[in-house]
Biopython code that builds the backbone (N, CA, C, O; Angstrom):
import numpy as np
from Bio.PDB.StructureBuilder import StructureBuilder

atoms = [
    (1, "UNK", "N", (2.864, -2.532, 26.328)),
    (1, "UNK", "CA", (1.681, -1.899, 25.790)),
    (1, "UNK", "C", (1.981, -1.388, 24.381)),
    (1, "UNK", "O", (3.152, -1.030, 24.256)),
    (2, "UNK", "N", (1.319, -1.279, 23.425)),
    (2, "UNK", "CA", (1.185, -1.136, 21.991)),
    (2, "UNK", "C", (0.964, 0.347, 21.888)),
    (2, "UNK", "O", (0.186, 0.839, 22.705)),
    (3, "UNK", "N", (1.537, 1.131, 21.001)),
    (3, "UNK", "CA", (0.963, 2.582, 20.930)),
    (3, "UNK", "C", (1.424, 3.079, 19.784)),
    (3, "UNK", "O", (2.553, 2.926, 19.318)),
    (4, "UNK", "N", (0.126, 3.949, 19.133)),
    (4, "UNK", "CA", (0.825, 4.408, 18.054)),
    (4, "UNK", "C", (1.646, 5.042, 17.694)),
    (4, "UNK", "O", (2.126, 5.852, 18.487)),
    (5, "UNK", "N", (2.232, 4.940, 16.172)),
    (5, "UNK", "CA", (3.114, 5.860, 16.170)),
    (5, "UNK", "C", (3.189, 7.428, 15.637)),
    (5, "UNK", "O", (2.516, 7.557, 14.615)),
    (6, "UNK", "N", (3.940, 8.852, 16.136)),
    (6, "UNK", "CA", (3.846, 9.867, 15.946)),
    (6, "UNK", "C", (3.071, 10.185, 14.762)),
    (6, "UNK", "O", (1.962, 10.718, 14.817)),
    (7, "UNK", "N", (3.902, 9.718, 13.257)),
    (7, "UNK", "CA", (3.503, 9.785, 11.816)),
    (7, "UNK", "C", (3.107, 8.781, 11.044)),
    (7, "UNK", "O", (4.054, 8.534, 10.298)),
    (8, "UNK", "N", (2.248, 8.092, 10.827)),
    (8, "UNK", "CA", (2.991, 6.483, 10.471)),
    (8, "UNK", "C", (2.628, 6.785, 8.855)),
    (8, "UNK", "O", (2.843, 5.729, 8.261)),
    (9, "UNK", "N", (2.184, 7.763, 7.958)),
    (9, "UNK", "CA", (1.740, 7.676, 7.155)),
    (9, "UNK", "C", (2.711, 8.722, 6.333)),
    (9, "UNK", "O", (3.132, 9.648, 7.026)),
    (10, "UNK", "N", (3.103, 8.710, 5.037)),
    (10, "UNK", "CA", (4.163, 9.436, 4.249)),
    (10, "UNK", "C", (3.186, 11.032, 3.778)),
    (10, "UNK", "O", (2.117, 11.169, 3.183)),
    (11, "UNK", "N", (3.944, 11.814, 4.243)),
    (11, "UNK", "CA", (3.391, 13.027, 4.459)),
    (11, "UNK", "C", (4.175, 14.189, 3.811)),
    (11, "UNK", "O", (5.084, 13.803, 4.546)),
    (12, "UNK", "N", (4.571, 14.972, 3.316)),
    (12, "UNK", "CA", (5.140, 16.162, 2.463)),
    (12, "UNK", "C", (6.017, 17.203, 3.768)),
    (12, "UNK", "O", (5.636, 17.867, 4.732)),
    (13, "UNK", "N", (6.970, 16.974, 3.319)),
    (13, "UNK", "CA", (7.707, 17.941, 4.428)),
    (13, "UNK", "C", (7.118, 19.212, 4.846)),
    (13, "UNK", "O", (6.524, 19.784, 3.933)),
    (14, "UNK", "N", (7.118, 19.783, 5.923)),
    (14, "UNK", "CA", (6.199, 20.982, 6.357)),
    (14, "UNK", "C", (7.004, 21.925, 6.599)),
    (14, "UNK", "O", (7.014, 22.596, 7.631)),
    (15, "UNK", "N", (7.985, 22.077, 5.337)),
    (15, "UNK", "CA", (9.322, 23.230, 5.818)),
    (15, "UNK", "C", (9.762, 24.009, 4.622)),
    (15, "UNK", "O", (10.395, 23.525, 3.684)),
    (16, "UNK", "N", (9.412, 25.144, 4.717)),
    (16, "UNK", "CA", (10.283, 26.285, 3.738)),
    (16, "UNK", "C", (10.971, 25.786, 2.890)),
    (16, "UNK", "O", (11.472, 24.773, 3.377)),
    (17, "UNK", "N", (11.315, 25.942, 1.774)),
    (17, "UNK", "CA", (12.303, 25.186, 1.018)),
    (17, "UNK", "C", (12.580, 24.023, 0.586)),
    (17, "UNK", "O", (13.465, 23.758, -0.227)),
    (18, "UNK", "N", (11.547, 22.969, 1.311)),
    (18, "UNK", "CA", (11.693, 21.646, 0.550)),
    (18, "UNK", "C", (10.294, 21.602, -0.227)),
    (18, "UNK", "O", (9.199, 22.147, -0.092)),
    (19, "UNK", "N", (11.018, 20.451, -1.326)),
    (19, "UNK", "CA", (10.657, 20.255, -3.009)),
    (19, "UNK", "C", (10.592, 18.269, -2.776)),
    (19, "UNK", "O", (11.591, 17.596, -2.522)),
    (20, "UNK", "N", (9.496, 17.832, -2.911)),
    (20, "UNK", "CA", (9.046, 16.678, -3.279)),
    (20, "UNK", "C", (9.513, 15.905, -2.332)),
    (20, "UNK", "O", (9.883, 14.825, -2.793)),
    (21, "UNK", "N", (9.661, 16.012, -1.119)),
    (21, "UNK", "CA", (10.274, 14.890, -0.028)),
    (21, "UNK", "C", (8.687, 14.926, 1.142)),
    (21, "UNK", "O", (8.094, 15.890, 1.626)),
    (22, "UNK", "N", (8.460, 13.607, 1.246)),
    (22, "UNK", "CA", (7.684, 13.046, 2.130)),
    (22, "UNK", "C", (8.623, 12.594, 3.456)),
    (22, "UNK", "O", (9.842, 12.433, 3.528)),
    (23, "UNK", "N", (7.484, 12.443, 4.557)),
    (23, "UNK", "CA", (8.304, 11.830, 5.465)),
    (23, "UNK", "C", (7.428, 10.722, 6.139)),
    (23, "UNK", "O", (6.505, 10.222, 5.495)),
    (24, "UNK", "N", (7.732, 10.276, 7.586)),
    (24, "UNK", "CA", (7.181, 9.858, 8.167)),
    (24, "UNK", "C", (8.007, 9.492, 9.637)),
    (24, "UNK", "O", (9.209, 9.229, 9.697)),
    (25, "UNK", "N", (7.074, 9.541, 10.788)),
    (25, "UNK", "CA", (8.104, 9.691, 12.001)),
    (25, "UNK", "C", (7.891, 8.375, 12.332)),
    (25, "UNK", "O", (6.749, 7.915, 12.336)),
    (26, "UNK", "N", (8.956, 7.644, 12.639)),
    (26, "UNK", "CA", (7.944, 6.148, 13.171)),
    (26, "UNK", "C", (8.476, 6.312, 15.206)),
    (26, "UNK", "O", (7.744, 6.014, 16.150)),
    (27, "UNK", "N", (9.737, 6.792, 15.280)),
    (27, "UNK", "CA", (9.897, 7.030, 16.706)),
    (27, "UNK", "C", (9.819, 8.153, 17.436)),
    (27, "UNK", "O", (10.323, 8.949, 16.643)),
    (28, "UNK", "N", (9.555, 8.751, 18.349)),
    (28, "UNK", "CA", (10.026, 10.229, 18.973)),
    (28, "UNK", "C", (9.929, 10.112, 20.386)),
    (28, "UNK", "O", (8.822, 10.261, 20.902)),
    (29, "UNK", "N", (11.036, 9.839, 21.168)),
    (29, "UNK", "CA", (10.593, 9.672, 22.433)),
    (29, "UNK", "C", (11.922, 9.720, 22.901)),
    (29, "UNK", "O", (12.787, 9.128, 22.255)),
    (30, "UNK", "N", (12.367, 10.654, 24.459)),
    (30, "UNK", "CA", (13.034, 11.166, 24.778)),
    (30, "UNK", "C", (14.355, 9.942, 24.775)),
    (30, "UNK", "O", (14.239, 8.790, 25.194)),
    (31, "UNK", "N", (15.725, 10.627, 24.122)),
    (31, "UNK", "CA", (16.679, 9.620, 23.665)),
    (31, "UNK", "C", (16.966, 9.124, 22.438)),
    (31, "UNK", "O", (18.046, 8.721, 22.006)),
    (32, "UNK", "N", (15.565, 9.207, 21.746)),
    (32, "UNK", "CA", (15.874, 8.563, 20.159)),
    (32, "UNK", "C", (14.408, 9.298, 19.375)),
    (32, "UNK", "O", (13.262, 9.557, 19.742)),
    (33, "UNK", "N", (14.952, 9.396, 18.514)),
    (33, "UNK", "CA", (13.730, 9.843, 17.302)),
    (33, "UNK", "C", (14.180, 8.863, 15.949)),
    (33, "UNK", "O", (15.353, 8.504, 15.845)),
    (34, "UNK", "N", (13.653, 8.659, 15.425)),
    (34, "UNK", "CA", (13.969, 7.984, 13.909)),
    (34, "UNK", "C", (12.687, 8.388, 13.213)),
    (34, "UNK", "O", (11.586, 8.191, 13.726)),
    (35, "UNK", "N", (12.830, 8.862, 12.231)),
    (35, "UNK", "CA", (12.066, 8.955, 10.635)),
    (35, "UNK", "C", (12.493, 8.150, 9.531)),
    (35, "UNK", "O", (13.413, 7.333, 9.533)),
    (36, "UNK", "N", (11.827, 8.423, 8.704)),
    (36, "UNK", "CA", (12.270, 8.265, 7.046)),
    (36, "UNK", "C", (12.006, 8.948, 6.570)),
    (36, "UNK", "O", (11.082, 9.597, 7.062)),
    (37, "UNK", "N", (12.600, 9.437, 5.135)),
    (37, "UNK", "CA", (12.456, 10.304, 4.334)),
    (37, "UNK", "C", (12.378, 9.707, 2.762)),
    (37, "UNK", "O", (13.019, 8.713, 2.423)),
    (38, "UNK", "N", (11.604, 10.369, 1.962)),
    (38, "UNK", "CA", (11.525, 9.288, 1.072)),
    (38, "UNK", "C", (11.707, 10.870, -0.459)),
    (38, "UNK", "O", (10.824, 11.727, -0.439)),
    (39, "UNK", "N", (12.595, 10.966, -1.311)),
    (39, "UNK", "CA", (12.679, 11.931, -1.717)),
    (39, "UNK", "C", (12.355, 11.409, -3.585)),
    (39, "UNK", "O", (12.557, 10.271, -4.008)),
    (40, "UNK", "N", (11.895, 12.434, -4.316)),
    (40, "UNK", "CA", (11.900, 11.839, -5.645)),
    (40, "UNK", "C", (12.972, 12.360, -6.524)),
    (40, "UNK", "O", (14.095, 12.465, -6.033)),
    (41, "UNK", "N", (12.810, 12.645, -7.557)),
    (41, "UNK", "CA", (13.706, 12.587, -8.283)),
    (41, "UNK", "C", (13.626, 14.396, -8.331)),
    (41, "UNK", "O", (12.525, 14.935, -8.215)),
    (42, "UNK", "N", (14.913, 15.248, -8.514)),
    (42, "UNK", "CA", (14.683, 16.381, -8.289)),
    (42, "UNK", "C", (14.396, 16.940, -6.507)),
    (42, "UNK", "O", (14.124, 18.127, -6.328)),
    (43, "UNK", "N", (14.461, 16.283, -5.680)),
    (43, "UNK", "CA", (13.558, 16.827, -4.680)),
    (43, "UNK", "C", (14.938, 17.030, -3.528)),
    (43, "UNK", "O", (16.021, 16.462, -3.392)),
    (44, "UNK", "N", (14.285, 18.061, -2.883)),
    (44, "UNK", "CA", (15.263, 18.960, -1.463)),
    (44, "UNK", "C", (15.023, 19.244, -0.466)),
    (44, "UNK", "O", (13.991, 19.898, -0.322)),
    (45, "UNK", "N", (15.688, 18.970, 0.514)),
    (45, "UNK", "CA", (15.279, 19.671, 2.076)),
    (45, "UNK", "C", (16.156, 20.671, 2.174)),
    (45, "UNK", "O", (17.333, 20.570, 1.828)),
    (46, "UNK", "N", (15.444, 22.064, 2.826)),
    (46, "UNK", "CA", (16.037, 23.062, 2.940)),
    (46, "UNK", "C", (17.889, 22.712, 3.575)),
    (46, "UNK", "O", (18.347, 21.601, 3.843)),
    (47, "UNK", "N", (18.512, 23.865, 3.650)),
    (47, "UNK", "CA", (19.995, 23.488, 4.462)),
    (47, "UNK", "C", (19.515, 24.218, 5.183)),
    (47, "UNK", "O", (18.929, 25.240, 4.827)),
    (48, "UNK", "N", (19.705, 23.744, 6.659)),
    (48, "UNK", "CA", (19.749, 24.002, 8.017)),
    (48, "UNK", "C", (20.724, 23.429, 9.145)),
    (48, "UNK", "O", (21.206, 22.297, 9.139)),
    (49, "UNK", "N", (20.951, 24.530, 10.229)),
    (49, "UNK", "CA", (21.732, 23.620, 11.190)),
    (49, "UNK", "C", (20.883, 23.030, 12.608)),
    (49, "UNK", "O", (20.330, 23.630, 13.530)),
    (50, "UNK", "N", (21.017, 21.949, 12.384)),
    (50, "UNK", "CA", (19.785, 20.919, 13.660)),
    (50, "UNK", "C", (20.661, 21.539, 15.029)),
    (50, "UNK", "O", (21.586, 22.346, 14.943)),
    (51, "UNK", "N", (20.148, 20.976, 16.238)),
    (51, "UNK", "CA", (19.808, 21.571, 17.568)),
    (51, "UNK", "C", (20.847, 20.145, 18.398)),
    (51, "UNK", "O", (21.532, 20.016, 19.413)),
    (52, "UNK", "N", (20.461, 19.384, 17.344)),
    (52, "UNK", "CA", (21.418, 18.275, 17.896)),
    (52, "UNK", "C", (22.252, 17.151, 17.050)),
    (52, "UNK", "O", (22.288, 17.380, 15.841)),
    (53, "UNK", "N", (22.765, 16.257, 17.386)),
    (53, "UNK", "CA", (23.634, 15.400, 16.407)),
    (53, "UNK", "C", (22.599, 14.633, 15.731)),
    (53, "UNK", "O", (21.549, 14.314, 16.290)),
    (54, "UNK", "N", (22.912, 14.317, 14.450)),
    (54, "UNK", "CA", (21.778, 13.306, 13.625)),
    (54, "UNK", "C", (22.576, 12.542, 12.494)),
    (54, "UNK", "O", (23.226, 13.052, 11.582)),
    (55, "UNK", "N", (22.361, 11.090, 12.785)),
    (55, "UNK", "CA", (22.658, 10.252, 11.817)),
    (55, "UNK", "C", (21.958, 10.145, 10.562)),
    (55, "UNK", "O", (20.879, 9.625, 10.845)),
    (56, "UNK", "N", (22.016, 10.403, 9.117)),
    (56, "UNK", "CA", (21.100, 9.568, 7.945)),
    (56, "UNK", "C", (21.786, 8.590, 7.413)),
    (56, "UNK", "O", (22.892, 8.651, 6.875)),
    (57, "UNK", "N", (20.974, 7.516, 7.606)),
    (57, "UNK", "CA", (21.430, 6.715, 6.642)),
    (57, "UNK", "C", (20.349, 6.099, 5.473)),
    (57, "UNK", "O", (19.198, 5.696, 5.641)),
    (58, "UNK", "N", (21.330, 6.199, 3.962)),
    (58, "UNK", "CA", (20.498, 5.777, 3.117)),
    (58, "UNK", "C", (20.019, 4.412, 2.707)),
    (58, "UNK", "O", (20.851, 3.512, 2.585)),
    (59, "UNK", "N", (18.785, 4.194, 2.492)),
    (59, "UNK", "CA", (18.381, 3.399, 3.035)),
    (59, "UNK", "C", (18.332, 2.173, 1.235)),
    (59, "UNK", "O", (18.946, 1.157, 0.909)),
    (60, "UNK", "N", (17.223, 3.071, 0.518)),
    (60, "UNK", "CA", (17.739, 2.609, -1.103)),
    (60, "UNK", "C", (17.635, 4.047, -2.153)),
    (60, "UNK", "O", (17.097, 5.126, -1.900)),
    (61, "UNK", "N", (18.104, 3.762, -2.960)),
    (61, "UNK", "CA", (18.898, 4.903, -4.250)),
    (61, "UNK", "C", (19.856, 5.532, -3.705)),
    (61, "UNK", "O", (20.583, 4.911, -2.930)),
    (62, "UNK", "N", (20.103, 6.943, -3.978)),
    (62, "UNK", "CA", (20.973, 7.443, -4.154)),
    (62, "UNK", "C", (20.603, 9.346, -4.337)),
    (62, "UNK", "O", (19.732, 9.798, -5.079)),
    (63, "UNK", "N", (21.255, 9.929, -3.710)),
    (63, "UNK", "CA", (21.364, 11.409, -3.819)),
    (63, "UNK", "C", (22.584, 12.003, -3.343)),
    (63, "UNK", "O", (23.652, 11.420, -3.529)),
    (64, "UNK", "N", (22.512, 13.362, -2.608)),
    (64, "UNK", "CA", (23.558, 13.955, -2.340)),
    (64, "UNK", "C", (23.117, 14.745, -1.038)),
    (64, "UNK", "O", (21.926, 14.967, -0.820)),
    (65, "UNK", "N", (24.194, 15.189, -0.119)),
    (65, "UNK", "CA", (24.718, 15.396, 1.102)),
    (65, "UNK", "C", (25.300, 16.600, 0.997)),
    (65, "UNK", "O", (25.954, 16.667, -0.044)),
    (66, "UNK", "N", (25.339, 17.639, 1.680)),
    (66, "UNK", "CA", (26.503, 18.652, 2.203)),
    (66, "UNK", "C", (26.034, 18.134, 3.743)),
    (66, "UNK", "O", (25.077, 17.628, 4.329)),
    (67, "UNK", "N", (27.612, 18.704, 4.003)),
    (67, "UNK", "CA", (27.511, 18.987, 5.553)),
    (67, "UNK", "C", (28.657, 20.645, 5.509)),
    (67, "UNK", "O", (29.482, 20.965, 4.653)),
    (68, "UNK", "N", (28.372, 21.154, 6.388)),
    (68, "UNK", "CA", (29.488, 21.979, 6.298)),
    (68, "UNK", "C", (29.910, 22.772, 5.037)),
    (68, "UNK", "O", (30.905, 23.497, 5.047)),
    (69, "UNK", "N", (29.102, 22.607, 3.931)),
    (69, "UNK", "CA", (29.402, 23.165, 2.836)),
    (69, "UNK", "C", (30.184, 21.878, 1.848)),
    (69, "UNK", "O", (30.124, 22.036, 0.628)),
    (70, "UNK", "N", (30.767, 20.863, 2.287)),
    (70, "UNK", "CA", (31.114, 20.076, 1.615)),
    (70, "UNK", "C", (30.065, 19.041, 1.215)),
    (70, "UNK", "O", (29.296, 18.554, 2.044)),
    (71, "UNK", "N", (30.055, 18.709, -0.121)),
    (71, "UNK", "CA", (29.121, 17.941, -0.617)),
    (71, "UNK", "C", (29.714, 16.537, -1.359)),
    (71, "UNK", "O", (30.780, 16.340, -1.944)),
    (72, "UNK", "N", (28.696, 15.751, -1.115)),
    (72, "UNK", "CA", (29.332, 14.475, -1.394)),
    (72, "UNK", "C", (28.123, 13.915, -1.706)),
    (72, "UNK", "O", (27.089, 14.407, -1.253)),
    (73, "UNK", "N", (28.108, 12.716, -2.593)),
    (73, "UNK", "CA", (27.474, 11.327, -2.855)),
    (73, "UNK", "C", (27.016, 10.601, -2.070)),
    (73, "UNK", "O", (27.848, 10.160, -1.277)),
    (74, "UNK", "N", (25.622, 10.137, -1.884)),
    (74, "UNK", "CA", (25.160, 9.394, -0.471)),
    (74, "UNK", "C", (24.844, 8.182, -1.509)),
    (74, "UNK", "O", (24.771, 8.454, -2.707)),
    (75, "UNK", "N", (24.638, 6.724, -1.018)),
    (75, "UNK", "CA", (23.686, 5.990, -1.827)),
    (75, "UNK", "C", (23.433, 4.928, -0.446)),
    (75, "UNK", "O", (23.821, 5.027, 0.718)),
    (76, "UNK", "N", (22.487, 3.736, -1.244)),
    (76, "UNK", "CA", (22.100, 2.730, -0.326)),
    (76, "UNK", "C", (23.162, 2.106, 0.085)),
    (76, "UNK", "O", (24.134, 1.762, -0.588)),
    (77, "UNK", "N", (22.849, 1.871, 1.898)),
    (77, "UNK", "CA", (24.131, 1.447, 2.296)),
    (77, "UNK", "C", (25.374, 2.463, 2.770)),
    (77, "UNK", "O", (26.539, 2.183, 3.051)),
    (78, "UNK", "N", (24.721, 3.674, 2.755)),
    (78, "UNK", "CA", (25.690, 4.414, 3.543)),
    (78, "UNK", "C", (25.416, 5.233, 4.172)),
    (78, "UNK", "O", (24.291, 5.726, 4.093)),
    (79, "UNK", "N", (26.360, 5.691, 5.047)),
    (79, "UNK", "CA", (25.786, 6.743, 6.230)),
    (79, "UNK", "C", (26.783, 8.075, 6.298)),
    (79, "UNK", "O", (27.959, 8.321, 6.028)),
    (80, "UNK", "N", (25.611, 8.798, 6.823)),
    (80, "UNK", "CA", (26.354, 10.716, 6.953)),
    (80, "UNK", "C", (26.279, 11.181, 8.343)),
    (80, "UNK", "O", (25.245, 11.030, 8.994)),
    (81, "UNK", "N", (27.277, 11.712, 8.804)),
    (81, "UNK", "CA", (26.845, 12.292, 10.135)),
    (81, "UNK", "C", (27.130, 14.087, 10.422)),
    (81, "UNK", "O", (28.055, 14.883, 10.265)),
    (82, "UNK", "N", (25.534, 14.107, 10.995)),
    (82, "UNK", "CA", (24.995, 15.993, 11.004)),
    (82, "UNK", "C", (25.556, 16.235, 12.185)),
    (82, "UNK", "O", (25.165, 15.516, 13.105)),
    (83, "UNK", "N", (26.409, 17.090, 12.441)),
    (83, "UNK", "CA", (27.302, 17.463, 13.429)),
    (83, "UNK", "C", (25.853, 18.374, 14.202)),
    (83, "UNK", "O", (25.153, 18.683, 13.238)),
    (84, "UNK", "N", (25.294, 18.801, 15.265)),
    (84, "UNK", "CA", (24.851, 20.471, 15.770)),
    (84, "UNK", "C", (25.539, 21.341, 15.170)),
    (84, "UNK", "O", (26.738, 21.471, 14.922)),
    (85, "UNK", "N", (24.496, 22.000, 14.942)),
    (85, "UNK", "CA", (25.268, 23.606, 14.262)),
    (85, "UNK", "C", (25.567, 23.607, 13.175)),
    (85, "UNK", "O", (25.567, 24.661, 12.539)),
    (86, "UNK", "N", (25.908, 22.446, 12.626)),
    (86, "UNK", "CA", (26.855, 22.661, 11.226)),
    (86, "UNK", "C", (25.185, 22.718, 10.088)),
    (86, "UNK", "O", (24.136, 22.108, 10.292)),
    (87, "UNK", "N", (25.472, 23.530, 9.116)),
    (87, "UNK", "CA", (24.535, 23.425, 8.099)),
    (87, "UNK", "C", (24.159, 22.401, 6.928)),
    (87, "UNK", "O", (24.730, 22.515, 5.844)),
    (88, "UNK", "N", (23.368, 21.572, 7.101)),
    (88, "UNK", "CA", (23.353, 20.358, 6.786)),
    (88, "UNK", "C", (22.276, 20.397, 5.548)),
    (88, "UNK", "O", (21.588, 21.391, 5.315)),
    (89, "UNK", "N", (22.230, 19.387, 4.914)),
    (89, "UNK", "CA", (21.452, 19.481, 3.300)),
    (89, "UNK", "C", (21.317, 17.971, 2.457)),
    (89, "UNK", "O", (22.257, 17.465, 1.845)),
    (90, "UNK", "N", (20.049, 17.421, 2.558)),
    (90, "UNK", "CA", (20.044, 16.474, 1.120)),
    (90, "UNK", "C", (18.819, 16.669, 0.737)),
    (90, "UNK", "O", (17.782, 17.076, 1.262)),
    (91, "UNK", "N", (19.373, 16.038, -0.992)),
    (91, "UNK", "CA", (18.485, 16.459, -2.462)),
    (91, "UNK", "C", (18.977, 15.230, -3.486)),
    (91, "UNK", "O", (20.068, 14.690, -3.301)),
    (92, "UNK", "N", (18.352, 14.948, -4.260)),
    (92, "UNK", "CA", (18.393, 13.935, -5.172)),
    (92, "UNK", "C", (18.764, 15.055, -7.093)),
    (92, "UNK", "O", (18.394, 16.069, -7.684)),
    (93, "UNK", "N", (19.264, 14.427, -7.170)),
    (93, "UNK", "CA", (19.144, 14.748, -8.810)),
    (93, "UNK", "C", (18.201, 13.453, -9.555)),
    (93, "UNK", "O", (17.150, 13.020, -9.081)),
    (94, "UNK", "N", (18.821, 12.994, -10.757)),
    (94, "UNK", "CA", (17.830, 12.278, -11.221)),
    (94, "UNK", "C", (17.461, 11.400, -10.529)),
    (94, "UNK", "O", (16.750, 10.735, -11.283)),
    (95, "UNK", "N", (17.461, 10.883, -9.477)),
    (95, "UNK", "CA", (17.079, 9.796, -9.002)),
    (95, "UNK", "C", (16.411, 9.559, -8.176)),
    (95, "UNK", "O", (16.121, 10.651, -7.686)),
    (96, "UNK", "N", (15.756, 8.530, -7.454)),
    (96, "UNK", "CA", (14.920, 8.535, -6.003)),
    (96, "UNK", "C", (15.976, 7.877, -5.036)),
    (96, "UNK", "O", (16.816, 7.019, -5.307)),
    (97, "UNK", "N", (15.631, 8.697, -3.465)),
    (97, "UNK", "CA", (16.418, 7.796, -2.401)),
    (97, "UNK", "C", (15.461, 7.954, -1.014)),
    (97, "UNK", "O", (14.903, 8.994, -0.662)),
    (98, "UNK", "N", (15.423, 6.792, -0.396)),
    (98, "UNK", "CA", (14.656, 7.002, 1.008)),
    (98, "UNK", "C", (15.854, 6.839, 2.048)),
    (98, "UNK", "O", (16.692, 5.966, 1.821)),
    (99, "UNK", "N", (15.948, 7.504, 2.985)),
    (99, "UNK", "CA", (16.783, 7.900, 4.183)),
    (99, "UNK", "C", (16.302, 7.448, 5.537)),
    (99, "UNK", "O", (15.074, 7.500, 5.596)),
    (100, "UNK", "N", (16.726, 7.130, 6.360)),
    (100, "UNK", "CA", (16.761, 6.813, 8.106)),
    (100, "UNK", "C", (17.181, 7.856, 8.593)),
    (100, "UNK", "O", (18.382, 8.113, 8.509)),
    (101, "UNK", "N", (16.345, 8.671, 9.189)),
    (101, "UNK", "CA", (17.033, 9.671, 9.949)),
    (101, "UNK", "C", (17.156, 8.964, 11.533)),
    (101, "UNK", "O", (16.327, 8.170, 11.978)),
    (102, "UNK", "N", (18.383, 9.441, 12.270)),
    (102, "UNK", "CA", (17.944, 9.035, 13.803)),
    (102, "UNK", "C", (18.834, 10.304, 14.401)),
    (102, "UNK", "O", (19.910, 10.821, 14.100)),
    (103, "UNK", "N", (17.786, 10.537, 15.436)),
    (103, "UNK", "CA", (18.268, 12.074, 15.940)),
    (103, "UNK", "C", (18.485, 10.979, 17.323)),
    (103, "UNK", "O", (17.731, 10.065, 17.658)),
    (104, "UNK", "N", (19.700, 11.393, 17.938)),
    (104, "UNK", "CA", (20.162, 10.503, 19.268)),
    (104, "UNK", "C", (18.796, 11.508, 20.230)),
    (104, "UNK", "O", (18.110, 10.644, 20.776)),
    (105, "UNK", "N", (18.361, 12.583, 20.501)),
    (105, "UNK", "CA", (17.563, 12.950, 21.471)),
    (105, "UNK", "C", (16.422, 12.860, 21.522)),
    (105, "UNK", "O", (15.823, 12.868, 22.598)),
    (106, "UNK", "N", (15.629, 12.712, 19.958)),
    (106, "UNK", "CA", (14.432, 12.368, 19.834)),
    (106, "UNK", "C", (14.097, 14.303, 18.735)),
    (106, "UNK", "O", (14.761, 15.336, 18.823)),
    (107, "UNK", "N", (13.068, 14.065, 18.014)),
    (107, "UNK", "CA", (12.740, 15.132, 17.370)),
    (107, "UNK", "C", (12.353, 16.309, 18.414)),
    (107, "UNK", "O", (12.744, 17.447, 18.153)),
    (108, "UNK", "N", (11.560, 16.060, 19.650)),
    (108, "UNK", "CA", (11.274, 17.133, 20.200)),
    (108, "UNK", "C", (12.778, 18.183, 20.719)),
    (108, "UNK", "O", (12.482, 19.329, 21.056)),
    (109, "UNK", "N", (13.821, 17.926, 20.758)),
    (109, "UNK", "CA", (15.041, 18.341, 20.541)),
    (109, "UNK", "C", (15.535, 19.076, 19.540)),
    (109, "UNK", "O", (16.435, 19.904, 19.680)),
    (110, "UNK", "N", (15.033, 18.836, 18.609)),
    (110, "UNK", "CA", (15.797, 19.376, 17.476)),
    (110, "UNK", "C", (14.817, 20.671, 17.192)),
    (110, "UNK", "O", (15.079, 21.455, 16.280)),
]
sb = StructureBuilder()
sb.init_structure("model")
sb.init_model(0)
sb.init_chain("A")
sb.init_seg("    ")
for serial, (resi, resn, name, xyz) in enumerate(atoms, 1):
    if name == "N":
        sb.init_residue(resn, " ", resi, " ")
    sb.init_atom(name, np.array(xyz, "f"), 0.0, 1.0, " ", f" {name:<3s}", serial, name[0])
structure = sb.get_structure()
């Protein structure tokens, strides 16, 4: 059976602290969640620590990552992994990057 999906349309983050990042949910269902994130140039998601483990991977451009306070270089073609608990963070400087989020439990989890 065919059914729609949660977000399917690119939408402005609905969270304290973020600056120019859209999203969109395309999965959420108990076991797996996946989004995208699509950020511009300048743009941030608050740092927070998620509820559960979460993969991003970037999907095209390029920005930046903390996990844990350590910060690093993300670009297309690579992947970060959000521990639970740990305080997690991406933002772009000059550039644009869209992201894969996949939460292993699904968003209603986190």
């Amino acid at each position: 059976m065919v059914t729609n999906v949660k977000r399917p349309e690119w939408e402005a983050l609905p969270f304290d602290g973020c600056r120019n990042v859209e999203g969109k949910v395309l999965l959420d269902e108990p076991g797996i969640g996946l989004a995208m994130l699509r950020f511009e140039p300048e743009a941030t998601i608050h740092e927070h620590a998620g509820v559960t483990d979460c993969w991003v991977v970037c999907i095209e451009g390029r920005g930046l990552t903390s996990v844990g306070g350590v910060q690093a270089e993300i670009e297309a073609g690579q992947k970060v992994f959000w521990p639970n608990g740990v305080p997690h963070r991406l933002w772009t400087a000059g550039s644009m990057m869209t992201t894969l989020i996949v939460h292993p439990l699904g968003f209603e989890a986190s």
